[in-house]
DORO-701093 format. One record per residue: residue in three letters; x, y, z of N, C-alpha, C, O in turn. Coordinates in steps of 0.02 Angstrom, whole numbers, plus 50000, padded with zeros to 5 digits. Layout:
BEGIN
AlaXYZXYZXYZXYZ
...
This chain:
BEGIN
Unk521584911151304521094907951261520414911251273520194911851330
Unk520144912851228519564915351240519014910451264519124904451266
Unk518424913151283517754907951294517314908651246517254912851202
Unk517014903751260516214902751197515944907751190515754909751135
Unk515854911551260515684919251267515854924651223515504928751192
Unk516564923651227516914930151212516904928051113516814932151069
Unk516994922251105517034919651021516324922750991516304925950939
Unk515844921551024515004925151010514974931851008514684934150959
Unk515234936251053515404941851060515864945551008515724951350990
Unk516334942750987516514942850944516484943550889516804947950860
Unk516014938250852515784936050800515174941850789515154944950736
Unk514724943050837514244947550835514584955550820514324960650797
Unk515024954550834515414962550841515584964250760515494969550730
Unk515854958550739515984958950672515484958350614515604961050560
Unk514984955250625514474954150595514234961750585514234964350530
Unk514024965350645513794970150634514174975750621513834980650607
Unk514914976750619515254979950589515284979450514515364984750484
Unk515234974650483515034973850400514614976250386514624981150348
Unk513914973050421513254977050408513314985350372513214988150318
Unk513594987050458513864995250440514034996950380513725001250349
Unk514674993050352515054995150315514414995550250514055000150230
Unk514474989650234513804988450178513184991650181512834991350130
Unk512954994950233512144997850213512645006350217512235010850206
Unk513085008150224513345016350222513595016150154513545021350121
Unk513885010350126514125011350041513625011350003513645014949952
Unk513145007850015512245007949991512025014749971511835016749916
Unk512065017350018511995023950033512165029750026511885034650050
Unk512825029749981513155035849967513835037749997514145043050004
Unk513985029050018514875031950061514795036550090514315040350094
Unk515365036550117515385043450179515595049050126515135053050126
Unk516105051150081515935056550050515385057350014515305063049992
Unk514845051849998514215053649964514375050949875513935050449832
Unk514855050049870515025048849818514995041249781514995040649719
Unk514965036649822515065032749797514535026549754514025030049754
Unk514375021849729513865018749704513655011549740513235007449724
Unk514065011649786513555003849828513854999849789513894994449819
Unk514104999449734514004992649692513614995149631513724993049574
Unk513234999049643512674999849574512855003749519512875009949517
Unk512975000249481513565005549440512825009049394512845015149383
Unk512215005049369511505010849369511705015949376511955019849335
Unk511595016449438511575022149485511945028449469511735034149464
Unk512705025449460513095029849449512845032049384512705038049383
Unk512735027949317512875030249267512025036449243511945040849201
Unk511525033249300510965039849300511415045749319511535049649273
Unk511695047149382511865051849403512305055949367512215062049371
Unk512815053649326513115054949264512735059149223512895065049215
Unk512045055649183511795057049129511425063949146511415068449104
Unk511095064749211510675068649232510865071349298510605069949352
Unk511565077549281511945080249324511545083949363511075086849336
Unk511645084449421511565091849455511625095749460512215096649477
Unk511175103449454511635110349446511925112249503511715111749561
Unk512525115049477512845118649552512355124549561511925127049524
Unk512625125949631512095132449681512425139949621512085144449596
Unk512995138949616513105146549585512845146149513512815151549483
Unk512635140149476512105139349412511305139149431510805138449397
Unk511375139749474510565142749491510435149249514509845150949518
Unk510895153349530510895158249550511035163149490510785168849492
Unk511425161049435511545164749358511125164849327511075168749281
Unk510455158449349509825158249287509335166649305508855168249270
């Protein structure tokens, strides 16, 4: 059985493992790809693509 201790410990462990999860999807997921939730976001990034490096190098 665990203690009050270890249930706190616990609880804190997980707490801040979400955190993680949620401020890195915020952020661009780990491949960078992704939208947090903000589908905005996505649909700017859509409208107003980025050039690739070998389309800057052809201009």
């Amino acid at each position: 059985m665990l203690t009050v201790r270890g249930i706190i410990t616990l609880v804190i462990l997980v707490v801040l493992f979400a955190l993680a999860v949620v401020w890195i999807s915020k952020n661009g997921g780990w491949k960078g790809e992704g939208c947090g939730g903000n589908c905005a976001s996505c649909h700017q990034r859509c409208e107003t693509p980025r050039k690739k490096s070998s389309d800057q190098t052809n201009n």
